[in-house]
C-alpha positions as CSV (number, residue, x, y, z in Angstrom):
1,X,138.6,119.5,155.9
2,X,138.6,121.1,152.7
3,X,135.5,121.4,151.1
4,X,135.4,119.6,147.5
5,X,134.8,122.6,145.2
6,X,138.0,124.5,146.9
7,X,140.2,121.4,146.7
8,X,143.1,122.5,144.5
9,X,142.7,119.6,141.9
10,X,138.7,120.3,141.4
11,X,139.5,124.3,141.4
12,X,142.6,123.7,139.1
13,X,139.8,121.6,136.6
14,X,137.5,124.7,136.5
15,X,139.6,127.0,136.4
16,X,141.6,125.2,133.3
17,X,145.1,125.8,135.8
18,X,144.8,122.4,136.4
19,X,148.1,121.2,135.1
20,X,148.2,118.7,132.4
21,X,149.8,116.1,134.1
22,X,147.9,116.1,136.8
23,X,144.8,115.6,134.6
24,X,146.5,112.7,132.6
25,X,147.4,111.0,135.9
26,X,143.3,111.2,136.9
27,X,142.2,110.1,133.5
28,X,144.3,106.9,133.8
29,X,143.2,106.3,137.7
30,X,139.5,106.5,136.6
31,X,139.8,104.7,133.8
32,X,141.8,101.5,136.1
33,X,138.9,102.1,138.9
34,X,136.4,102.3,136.1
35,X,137.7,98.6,134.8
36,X,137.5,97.0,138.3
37,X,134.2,98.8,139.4
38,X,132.6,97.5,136.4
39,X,134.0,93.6,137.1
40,X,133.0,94.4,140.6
41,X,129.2,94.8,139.7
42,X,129.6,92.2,136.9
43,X,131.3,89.8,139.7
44,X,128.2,90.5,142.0
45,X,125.8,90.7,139.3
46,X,126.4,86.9,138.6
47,X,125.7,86.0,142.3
48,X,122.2,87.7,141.8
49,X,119.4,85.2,141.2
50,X,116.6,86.6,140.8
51,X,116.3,88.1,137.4
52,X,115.1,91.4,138.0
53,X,118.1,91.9,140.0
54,X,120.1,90.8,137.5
55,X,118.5,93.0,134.8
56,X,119.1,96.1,137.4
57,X,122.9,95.0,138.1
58,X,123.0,94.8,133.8
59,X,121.5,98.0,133.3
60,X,124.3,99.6,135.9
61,X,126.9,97.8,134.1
62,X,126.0,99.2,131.1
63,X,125.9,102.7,132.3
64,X,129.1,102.0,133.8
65,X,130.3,101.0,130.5
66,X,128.6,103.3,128.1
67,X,128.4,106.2,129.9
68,X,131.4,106.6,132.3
69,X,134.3,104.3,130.4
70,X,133.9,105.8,126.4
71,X,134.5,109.0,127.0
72,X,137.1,108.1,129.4
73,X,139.3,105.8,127.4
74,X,138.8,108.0,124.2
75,X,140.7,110.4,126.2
76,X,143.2,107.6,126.8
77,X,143.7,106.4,123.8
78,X,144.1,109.8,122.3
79,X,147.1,110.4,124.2
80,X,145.2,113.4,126.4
């Protein structure tokens, strides 16, 4: 098994020989898992009935949202 920091596409990132269109293709893929995660904990998050659960499951949504999917689809919609 190859170790994550020697896989080709990780190396390829840090080394910036990563090639372009491999790096588009990623940005899409984690930006569809990034939707469904976050409808995912949304989906679960409205099962949740106690509210300090809830508040939790909101919190992670919003990180989810903020902090993972911006930057993400402002690559996307930049055409990166």
């Amino acid at each position: 098994m190859v170790r994550l920091h020697e896989h080709p596409f990780t190396a390829g990132l840090a080394d910036g020989t990563l090639p372009e269109a491999a790096f588009r293709h990623y940005l899409v893929q984690d930006y569809l898992f990034l939707i469904e995660f976050a409808r995912a904990v949304r989906a679960c998050g409205l099962q949740i009935a106690a509210a300090e659960r809830y508040a939790r499951g909101r919190v992670r949504l919003s990180a989810i949202l903020d902090v993972e999917m911006n930057p993400t689809s402002s690559f996307v919609r930049a055409g990166v």
